[in-house]
C-alpha positions in Angstrom: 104.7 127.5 69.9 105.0 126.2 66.1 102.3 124.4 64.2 104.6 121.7 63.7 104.7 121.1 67.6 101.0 119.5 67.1 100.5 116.0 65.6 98.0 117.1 63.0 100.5 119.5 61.1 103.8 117.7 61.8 103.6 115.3 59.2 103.3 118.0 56.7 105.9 119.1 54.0 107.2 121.9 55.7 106.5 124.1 52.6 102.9 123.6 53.5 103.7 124.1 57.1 105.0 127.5 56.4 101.9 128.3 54.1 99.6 127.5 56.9 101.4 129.8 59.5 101.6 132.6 56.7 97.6 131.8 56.7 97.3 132.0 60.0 94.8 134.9 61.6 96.1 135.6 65.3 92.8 136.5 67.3 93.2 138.2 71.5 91.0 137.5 74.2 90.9 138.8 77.6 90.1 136.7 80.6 86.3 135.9 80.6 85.5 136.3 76.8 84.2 133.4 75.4 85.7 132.1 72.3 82.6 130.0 70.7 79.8 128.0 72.6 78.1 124.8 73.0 76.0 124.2 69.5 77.7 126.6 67.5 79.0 125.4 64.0 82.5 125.1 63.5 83.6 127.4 60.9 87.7 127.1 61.8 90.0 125.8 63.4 91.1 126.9 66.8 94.6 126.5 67.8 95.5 127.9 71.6 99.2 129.2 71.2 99.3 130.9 74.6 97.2 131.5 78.1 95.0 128.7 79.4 90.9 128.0 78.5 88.4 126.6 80.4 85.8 123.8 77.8 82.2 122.8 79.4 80.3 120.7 78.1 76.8 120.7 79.7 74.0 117.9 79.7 70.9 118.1 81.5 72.6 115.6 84.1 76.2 116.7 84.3 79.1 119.2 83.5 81.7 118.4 82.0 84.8 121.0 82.4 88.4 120.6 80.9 91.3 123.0 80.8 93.7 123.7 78.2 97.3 124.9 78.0 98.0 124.6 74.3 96.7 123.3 71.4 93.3 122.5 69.5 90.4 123.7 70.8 87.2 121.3 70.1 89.7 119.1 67.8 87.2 116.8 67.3 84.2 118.6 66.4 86.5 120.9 64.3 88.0 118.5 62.3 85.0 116.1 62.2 82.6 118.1 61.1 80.2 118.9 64.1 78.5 121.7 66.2 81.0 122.6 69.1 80.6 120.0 72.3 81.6 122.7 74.1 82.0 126.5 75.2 85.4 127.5 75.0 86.1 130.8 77.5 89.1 132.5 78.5 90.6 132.0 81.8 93.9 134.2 81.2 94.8 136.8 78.0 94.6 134.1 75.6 96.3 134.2 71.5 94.7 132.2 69.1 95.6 130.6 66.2 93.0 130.2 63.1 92.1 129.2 60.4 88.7 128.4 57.8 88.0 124.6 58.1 86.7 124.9 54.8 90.4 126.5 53.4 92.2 123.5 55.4 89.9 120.7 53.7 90.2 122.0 50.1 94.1 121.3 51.0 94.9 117.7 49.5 97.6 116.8 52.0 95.5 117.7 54.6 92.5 115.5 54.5 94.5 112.3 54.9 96.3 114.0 58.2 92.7 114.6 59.7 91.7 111.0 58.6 94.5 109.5 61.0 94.3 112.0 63.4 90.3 111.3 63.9 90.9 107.2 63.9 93.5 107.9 66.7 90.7 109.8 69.2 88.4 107.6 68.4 90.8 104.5 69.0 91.8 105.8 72.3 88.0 106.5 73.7 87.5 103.4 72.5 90.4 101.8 74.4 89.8 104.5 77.6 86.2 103.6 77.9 87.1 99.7 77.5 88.9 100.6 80.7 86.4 102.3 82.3 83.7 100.1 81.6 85.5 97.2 82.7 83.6 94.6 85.3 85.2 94.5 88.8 86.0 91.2 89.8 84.4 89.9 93.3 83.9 86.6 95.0 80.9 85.5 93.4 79.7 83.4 96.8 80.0 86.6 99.2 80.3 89.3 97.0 83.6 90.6 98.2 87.0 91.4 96.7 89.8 89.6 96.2 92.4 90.5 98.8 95.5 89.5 97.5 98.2 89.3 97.1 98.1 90.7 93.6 100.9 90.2 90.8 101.9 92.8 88.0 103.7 91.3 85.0 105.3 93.9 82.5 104.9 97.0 84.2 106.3 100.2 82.7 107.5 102.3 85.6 108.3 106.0 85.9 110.4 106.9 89.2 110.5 110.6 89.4 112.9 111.2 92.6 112.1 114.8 93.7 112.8 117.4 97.0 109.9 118.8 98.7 109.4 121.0 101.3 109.3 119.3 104.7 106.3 120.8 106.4 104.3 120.5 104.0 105.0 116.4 103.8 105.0 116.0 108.0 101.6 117.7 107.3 100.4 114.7 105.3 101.5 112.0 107.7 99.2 109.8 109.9 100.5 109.5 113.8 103.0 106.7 114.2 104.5 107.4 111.0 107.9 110.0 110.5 109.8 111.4 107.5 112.9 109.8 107.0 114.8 112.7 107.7 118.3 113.1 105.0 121.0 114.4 107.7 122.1 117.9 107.3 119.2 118.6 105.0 115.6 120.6 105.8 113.8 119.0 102.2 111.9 116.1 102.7 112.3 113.4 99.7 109.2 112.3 97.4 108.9 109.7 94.7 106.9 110.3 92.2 106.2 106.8 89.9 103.9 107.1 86.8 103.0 103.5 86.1 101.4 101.6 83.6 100.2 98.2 84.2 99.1 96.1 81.1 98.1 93.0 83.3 97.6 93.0 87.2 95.8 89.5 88.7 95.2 88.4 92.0 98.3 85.7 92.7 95.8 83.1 93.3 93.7 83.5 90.7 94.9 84.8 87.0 92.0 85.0 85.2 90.6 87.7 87.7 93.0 90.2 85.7 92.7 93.7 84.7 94.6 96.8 83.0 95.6 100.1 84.3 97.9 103.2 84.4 98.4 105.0 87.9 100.5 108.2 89.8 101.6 107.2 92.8 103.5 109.5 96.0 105.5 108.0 98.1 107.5 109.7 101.1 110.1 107.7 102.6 109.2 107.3 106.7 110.5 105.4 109.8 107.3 103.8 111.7 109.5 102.7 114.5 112.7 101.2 113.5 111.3 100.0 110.5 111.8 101.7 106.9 109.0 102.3 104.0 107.4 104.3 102.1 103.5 106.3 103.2 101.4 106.9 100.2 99.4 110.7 101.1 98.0 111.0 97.2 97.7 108.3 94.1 95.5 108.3 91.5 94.2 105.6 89.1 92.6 104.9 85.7 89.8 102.6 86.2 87.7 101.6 88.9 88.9 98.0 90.1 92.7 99.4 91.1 90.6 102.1 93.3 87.8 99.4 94.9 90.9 97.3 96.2 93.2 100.3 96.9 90.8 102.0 99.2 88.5 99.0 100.5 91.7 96.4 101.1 94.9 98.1 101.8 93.9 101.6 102.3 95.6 103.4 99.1 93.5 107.2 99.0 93.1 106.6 95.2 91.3 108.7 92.9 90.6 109.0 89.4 93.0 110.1 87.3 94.9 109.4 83.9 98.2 108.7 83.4 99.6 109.0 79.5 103.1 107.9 78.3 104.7 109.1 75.3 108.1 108.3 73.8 109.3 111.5 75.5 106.8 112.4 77.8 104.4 111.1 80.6 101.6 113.1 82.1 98.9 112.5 84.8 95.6 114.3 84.5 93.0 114.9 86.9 89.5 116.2 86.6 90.4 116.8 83.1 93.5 119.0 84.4 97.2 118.4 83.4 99.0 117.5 87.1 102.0 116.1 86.4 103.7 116.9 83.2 107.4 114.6 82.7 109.7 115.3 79.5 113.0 114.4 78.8 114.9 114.8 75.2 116.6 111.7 75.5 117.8 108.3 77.8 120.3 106.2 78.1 120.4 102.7 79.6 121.8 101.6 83.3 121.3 98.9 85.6 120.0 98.1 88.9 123.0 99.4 90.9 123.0 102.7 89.3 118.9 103.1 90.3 119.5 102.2 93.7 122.7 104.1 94.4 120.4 106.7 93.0 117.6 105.9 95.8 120.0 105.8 98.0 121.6 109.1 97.4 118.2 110.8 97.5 117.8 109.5 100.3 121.0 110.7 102.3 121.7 106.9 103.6 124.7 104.8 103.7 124.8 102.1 102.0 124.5 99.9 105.6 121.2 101.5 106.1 120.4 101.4 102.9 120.5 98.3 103.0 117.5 98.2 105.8 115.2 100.9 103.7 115.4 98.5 100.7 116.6 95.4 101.4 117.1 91.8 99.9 114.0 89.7 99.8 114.1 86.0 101.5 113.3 84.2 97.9 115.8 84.6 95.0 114.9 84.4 91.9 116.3 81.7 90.0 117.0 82.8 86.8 120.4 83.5 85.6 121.6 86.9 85.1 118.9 88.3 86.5 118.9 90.6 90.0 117.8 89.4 93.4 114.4 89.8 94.8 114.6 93.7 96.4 111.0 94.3 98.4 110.1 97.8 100.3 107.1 97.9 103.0 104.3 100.5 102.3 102.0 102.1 104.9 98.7 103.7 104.2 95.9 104.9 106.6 92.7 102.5 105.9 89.4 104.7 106.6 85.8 103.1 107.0 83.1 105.8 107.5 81.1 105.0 110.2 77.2 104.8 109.7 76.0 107.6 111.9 78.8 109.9 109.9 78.0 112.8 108.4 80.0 115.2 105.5 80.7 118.1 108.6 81.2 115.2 111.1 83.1 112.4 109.7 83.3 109.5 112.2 85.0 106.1 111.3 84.2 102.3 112.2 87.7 101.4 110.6 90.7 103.5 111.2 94.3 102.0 111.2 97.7 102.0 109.5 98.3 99.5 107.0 101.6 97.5 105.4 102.1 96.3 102.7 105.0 94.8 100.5 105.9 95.5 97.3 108.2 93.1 95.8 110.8 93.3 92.3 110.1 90.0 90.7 112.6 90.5 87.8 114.0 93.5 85.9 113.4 93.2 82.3 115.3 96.8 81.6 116.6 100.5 83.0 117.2 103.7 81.7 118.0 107.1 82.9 116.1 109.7 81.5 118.8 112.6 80.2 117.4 116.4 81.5 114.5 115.4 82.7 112.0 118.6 83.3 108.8 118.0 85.6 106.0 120.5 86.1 103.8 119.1 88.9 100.3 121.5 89.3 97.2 120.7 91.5 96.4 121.4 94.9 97.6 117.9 96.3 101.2 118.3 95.2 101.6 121.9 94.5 101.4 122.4 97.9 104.8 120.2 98.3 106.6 122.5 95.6 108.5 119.6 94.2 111.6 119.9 92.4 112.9 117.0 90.4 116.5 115.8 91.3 116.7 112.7 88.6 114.0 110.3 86.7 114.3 106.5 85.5 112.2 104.0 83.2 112.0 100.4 83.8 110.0 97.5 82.7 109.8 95.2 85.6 107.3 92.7 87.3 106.2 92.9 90.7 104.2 91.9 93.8 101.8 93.3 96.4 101.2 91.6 99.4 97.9 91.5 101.6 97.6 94.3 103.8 98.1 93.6 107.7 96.8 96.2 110.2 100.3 97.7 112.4 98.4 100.3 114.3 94.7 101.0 115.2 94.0 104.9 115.7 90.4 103.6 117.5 
C-alpha cells in the first residue's frame, strides 16, 4: 500500500508525498491490542497499511461495529479535530501508518486536501441519511403499499456473471424450483448485479418515487418447463425497496450499501466490505455481445436461449433502439404466522412468487476489461464464487406485480 492509494494524499505533489512516507512512524499490533479508544484525543493520524480492525462505537442504546481492511482509521475525528468516536482494536497482526496531526496541519498543501476531503463525508451522510430517512409511500385510504408494477428509469447496472459451487446453490432453493443445470459441467451459474437506481415509481403513479442502490443474486432455475432466475440473497439501501421487496413479491432483502466508483463497485453489510468489483479499464459493446455472454454462461443454445430470455410481446418503438427482452423471477414470499415463535417459526403466508423484469430501452454497454471480484460474507462465501466476465449498462426497466405459482401451505 502507498499513501497515494488514499484520496486525502493523492492530490499531493509527489515531493510531498515522498516527505510524508519518509515521516512516516510504522507502529505493530498483535491481534486483540487496542490501538486508541472511544474519547481519547486524537493526537495523529492513523493509517491501516495491513491486517484488518474492528471500530465500536458505543451509546447507551446501541453498538455500532465496523471493520476495516485498509486505510484511515477514525478519518473523521482525526482530521476534524475531535475525541475518537470510536475504539480501534486489532483483529489480525496489524501495521500502522502515523503520523502527528499537528505536523500534517502546519503543512500548507495539506489543509486545503482535509477541507475537501471533510465536505465530501459530510456530503455523503448527508445524502446517505436523506436516503434513509426517506418517507415510505402507502395508500393513504388503507394504509397499504403500492403493489405495482414499478418502473426504473436510468438505472446503472452491474452484471457480475460468476461459477459457484453447485451444492451449495441447490441448498438455497425452495421446492418446485431447480438449477438450470450447464451440460457437462458440476458449477452452478450466479449473477451477481450491483445496481443503482436514481428514480424507481410505481407505474401508475410517478410521484410515489424513490432512490436507491441494491446487490442482487440471481441463480438461473427451471420451475417446470419454464425458465428464470430465484433470488436466495439481495440487499438494499433504504427502507421502501425492502417494505415492497419482502411484503409484495417476496425479495429476502436486507440492508446493505452498494457504492460505485469510476473503477470500482462494492456492497457493504453491517458495516462489512461483501462484495468488492474492480476493473482497470472497459470498453464499449452492444446488446448481442451481453447476451451471447448470458448465454454462454449459461451453457444454452441459442434455441433455448431464446426461451430463458426471450423477446417481450410489446416492441419498443423507437428507432435504433433493441426490442423489449423480459426474464421471470421467482422468490419464496414468507408471512410469520401470529402464534410463531423465534425457535418455532410457523407461517400464515408461504408460496413461490413470479415476477417479470422487463428491458425498456438500453441507453449503453460496456465490458469491464480484467475484472477482479472478491465476494466475503457468510451468505455468498459459502457459494465460493468465481467471476467469469462483468458488464455496465444504463438501461430502464420494469417489474411486474407478483402472482403466487405455488403454495407450500
Amino acid at each position: 500500500m502507498e499513501i497515494s492509494d488514499l484520496l486525502i494524499f493523492a492530490q499531493l505533489p509527489d515531493s510531498l508525498q515522498n516527505k510524508l512516507t519518509q515521516l512516516a512512524s510504522q507502529h505493530h499490533y498483535e491481534a486483540g491490542e487496542v490501538l486508541f479508544y472511544q474519547g481519547d484525543p486524537v493526537t495523529h493520524l492513523c493509517i491501516l497499511a495491513s491486517g484488518r480492525c474492528e471500530l465500536l462505537q458505543a451509546t447507551k442504546s446501541v453498538e455500532r461495529r465496523e471493520f476495516v481492511d485498509s486505510g484511515i482509521l477514525d478519518a473523521v475525528a482525526a482530521l476534524g479535530g475531535l475525541p475518537h468516536k470510536a475504539r480501534a482494536r486489532a483483529l489480525t497482526p496489524v501495521t500502522v501508518w502515523q503520523w502527528p496531526v499537528e505536523l500534517l496541519m502546519s503543512i500548507d498543501e495539506f489543509t486545503p486536501t482535509v477541507c475537501r476531503y471533510l465536505a465530501s463525508q459530510l456530503s455523503d451522510y448527508q445524502a446517505r441519511r436523506a436516503m434513509v430517512e426517506a418517507p415510505v409511500h402507502f395508500r393513504q385510504a388503507a394504509r397499504v403499499l403500492n403493489p405495482g408494477p414499478y418502473l426504473f428509469d436510468t438505472a446503472t447496472m452491474f452484471f457480475a456473471f460468476c461459477d459457484a459451487d453447485l451444492e451449495a446453490v441447490r441448498a438455497c432453493l425452495p421446492p418446485g424450483l431447480s438449477v438450470l443445470q450447464r451440460p457437462g459441467r458440476n458449477q452452478a451459474a450466479v449473477l451477481l448485479a450491483l445496481a443503482d437506481f436514481p428514480r424507481a415509481y410505481p407505474e401508475d403513479n410517478p410521484d410515489e418515487s424513490f432512490n436507491y442502490n441494491e446487490t442482487t443474486v440471481f441463480v438461473p432455475v427451471r420451475h417446470g418447463t419454464a425458465f428464470g432466475f430465484f433470488v436466495p440473497h439481495i440487499y438494499a439501501s433504504a427502507w421502501e425497496p425492502i417494505l415492497l421487496g419482502r411484503e409484495i413479491y417476496g425479495f429476502p432483502k436486507r440492508f446493505g450499501v452498494t457504492s460505485f466508483d469510476s473503477q470500482r463497485s462494492t456492497l457493504r453489510v453491517d458495516h462489512e466490505d461483501v462484495v468488492d468489483l474492480r476493473w482497470p479499464s472497459s470498453q464499449g459493446t452492444d446488446e448481442t455481445r451481453l447476451v451471447g455472454a448470458l448465454m454462454a454462461w449459461l451453457g444454452l443454445s441459442s434455441s433455448l436461449g431464446g426461451l430463458a430470455f426471450r423477446a417481450g410481446e410489446v416492441l419498443r418503438q423507437v428507432a435504433g433502439l433493441p426490442g423489449y427482452r423480459r426474464v421471470d423471477v421467482y422468490n419464496r414470499r414468507q408471512l410469520l404466522a401470529t402464534d410463531a415463535t423465534y425457535e418455532t417459526p410457523s407461517f400464515s403466508i408461504d408460496c413461490l412468487t413470479r415476477a417479470t423484469f422487463g428491458v425498456l430501452r438500453w441507453y449503453q454497454l460496456t465490458r469491464l476489461d480484467d475484472p477482479v471480484m472478491v465476494v466475503a460474507g457468510d451468505d455468498l462465501a459459502g457459494m465460493n464464487l468465481r467471476l467469469r466476465e462483468a458488464y455496465r449498462t444504463t438501461l430502464d426497466m420494469r417489474l411486474s406485480q407478483g402472482k403466487v405459482v405455488q403454495d407450500y401451505l
